[in-house]
C-alpha positions as CSV (number, residue, x, y, z in Angstrom):
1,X,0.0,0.0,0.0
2,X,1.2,3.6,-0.1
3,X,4.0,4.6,1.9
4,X,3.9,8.3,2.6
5,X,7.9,8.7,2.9
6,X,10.0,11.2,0.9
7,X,10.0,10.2,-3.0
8,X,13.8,8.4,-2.9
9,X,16.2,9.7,-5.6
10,X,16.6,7.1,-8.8
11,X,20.1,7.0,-10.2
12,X,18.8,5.7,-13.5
13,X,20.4,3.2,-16.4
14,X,19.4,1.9,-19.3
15,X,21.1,-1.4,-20.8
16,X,24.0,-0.2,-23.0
17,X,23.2,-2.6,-25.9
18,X,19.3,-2.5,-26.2
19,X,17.7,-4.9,-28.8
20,X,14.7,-3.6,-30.6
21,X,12.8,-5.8,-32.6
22,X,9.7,-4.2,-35.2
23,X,6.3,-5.6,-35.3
24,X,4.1,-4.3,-38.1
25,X,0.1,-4.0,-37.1
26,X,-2.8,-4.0,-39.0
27,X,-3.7,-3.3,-42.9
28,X,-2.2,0.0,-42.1
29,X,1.0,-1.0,-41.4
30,X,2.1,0.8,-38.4
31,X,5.3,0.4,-37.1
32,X,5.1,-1.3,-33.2
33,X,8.9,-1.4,-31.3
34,X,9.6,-4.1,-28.7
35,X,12.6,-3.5,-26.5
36,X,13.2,-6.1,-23.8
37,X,15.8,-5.5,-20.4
38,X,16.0,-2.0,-21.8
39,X,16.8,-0.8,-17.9
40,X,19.5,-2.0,-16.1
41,X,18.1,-1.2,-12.8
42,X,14.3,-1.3,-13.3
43,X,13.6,-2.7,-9.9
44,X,14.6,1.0,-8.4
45,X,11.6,2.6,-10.8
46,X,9.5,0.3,-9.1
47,X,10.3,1.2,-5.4
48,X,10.2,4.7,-6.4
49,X,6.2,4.8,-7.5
50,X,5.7,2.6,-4.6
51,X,7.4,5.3,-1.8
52,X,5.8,8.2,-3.3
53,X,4.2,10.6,-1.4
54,X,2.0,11.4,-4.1
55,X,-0.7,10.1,-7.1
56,X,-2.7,11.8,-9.1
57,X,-6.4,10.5,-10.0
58,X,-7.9,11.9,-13.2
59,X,-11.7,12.7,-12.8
60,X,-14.3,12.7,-15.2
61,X,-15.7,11.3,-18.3
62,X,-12.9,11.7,-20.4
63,X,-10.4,10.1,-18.7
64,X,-8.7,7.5,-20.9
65,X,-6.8,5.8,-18.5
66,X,-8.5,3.8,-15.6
67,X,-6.1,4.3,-12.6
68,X,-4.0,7.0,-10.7
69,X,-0.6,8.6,-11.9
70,X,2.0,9.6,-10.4
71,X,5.4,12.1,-11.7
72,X,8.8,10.1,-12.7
73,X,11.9,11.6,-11.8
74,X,13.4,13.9,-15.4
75,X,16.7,11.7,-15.4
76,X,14.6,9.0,-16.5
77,X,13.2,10.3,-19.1
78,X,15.9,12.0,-20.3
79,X,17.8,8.3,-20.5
80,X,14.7,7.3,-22.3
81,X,15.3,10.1,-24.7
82,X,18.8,9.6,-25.8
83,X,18.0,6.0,-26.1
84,X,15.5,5.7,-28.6
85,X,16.4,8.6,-30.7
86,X,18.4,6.5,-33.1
87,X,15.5,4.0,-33.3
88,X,12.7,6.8,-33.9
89,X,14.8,8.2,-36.6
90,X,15.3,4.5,-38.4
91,X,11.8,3.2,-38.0
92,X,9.6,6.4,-37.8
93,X,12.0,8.9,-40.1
94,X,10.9,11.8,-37.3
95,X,13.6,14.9,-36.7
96,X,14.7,13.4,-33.4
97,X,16.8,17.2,-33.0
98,X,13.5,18.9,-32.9
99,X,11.6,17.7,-29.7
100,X,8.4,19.6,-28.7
101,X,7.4,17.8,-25.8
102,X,8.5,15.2,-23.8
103,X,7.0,14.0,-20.7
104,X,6.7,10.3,-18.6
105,X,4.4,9.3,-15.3
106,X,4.1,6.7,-13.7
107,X,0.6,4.5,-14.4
108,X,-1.0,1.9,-12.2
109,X,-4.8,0.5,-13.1
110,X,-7.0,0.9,-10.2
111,X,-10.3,0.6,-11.7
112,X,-13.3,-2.2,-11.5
113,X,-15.3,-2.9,-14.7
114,X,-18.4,-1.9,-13.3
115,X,-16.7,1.6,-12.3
116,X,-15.4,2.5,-16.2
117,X,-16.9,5.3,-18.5
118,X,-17.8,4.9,-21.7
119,X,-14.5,6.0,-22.6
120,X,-12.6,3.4,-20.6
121,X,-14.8,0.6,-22.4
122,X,-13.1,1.6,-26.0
123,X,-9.6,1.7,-27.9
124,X,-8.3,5.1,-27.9
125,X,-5.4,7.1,-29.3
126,X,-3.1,9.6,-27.4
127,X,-2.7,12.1,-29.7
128,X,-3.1,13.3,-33.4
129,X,0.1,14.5,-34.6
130,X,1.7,12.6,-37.4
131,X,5.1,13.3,-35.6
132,X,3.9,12.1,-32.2
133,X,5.7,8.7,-30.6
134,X,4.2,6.9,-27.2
135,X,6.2,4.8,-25.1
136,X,4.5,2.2,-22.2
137,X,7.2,0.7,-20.1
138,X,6.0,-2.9,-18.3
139,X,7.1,-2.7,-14.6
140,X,5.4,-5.8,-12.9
141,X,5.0,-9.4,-14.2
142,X,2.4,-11.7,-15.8
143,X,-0.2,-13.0,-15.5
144,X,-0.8,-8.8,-16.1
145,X,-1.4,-8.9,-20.1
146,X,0.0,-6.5,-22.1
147,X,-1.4,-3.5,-24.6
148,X,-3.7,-4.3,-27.8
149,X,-4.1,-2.5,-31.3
150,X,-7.8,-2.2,-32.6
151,X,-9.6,-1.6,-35.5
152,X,-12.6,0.6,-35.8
153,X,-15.1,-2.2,-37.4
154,X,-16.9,0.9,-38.5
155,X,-14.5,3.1,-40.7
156,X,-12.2,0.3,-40.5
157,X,-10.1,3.1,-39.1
158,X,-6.8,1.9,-37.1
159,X,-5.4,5.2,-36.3
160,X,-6.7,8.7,-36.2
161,X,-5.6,11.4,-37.7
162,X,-6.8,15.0,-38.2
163,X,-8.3,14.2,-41.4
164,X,-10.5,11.0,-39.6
165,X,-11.4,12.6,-36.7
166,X,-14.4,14.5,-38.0
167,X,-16.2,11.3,-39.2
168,X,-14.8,9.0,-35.8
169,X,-15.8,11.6,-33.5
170,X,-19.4,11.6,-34.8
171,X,-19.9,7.7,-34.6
172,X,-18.0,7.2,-31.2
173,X,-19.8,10.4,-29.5
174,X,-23.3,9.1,-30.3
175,X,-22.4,5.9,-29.1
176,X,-21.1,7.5,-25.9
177,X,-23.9,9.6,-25.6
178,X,-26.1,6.3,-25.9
179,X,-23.9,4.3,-23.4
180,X,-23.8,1.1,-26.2
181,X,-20.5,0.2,-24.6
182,X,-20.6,-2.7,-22.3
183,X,-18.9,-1.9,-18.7
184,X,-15.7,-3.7,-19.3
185,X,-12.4,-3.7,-20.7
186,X,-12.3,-4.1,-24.5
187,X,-9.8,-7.2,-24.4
188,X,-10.3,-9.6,-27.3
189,X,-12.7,-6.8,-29.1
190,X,-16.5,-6.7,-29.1
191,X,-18.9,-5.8,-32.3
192,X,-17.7,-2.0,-32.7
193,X,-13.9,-3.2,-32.3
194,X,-11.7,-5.9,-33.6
195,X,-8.0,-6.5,-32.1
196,X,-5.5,-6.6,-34.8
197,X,-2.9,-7.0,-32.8
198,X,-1.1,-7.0,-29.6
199,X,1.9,-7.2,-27.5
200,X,2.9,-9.1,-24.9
201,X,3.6,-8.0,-21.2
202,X,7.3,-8.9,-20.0
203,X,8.8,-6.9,-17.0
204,X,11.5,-4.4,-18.5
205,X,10.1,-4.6,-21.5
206,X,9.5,-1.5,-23.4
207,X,6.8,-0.6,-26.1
208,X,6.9,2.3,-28.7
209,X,4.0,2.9,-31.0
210,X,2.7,6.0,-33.0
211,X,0.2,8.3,-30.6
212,X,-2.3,7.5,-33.4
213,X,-3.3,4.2,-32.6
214,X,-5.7,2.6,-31.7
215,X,-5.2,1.0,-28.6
216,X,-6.2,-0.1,-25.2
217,X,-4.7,-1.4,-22.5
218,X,-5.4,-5.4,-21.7
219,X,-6.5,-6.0,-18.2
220,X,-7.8,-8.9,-16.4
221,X,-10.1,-7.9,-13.8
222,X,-9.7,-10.7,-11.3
223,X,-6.0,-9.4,-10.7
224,X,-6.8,-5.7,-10.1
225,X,-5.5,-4.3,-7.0
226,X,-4.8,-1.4,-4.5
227,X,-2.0,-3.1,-3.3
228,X,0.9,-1.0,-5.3
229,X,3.6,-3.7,-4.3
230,X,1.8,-5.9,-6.8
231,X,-0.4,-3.7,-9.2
232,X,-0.3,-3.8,-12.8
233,X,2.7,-0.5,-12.7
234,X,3.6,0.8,-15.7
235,X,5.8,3.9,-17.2
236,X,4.1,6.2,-20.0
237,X,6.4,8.6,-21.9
238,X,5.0,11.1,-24.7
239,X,7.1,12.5,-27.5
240,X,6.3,15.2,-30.1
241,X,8.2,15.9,-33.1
């Protein structure tokens, strides 16, 4: 459970040679990265969520993420950073020199099917920008599941871009405003989504997908806990091009 000492200091490495191997999802073709052991010391990330003094709860309905946050220490991220900007250049052709924005929290699910919104019952994406890069870093252990990709059965939409939004937002607001979605996590799909595609979760393991997709976390309900020594913990990181 929470521990309400001082958030310790994390002296922070990454594994000198990371491996990255390239999964490519869906009829669109987006480019997925899987990175496994990418920190040296990720054990010490984990302590550090779990001795924080403080977590952050989004309210409201459009809240994608069902769970609490909580701020990472910069030298993390910055690690992150200088890690991957070789690999986002290769695989994503982005200017890695020009960075916008750049942030990480920690992420650990909280939240009961029956308690979701209509948003936490769907795929979403983070963000619309063509030059936009998530990261999810796994920080506990299966049986926790991993992160799927979806397609919109609909539009047959997989990502969502400025151009697509117009026409998504219209369908998926109705159906909001209807409350079609079943209270539960989207999993294995349902008759508005189909999962394309997904990734396994692996402790260490890193994930890095384009902010587009469509996407959902995969959670079993049976193993959701308060207990943060054994939640389903994970690190987010956002980057804009």
């Amino acid at each position: 459970m929470m521990n309400n000492t001082a958030t310790p200091a994390i002296t922070y490495q990454i594994n000198d040679q990371i491996k990255c191997k390239a999964m490519i999802v869906g009829q669109e073709k987006n480019i997925v990265l899987v990175i496994d052991d990418f920190s040296q010391n990720p054990s010490e990330l984990v302590n550090a969520f779990i001795n924080r003094n403080t977590h952050i709860k989004v309210e409201g309905d459009k809240n994608h993420y069902p769970g609490i946050h909580a701020e990472v220490n910069t030298l993390y991220t910055q690690q992150l950073y200088l890690a991957l900007k070789p690999l986002i250049k290769e695989y994503y052709k982005l200017p890695v020199a020009y960075l916008e924005h750049i942030r990480s929290d920690f992420s650990i699910v909280l939240t009961r099917p029956e308690e979701l919104n209509q948003e936490q019952c769907i795929p979403h994406y983070d963000s619309l920008g063509k030059g936009h890069i998530a990261v999810l870093h796994y920080l506990c252990h299966p049986p926790y599941l991993g992160t799927g990709f979806y397609r919109h059965k609909a539009t047959g939409y997989e990502s969502i871009n400025r151009t697509r939004l117009a026409q998504y937002s219209q369908i998926i607001e109705k159906n909001i405003e209807n409350k079609i979605f079943k209270n539960d996590y989207i999993n294995r799909g349902n008759e508005h989504y189909e999962l394309i595609d997904n990734v396994e979760l692996k402790f260490n393991r890193l994930v890095v997908y384009p902010s587009q997709m469509l996407h959902s976390s995969l959670i079993d309900s049976k193993l959701i806990t308060d207990d943060f020594d054994k939640g389903r913990l994970t690190l987010r990181t956002f980057l804009h091009f």
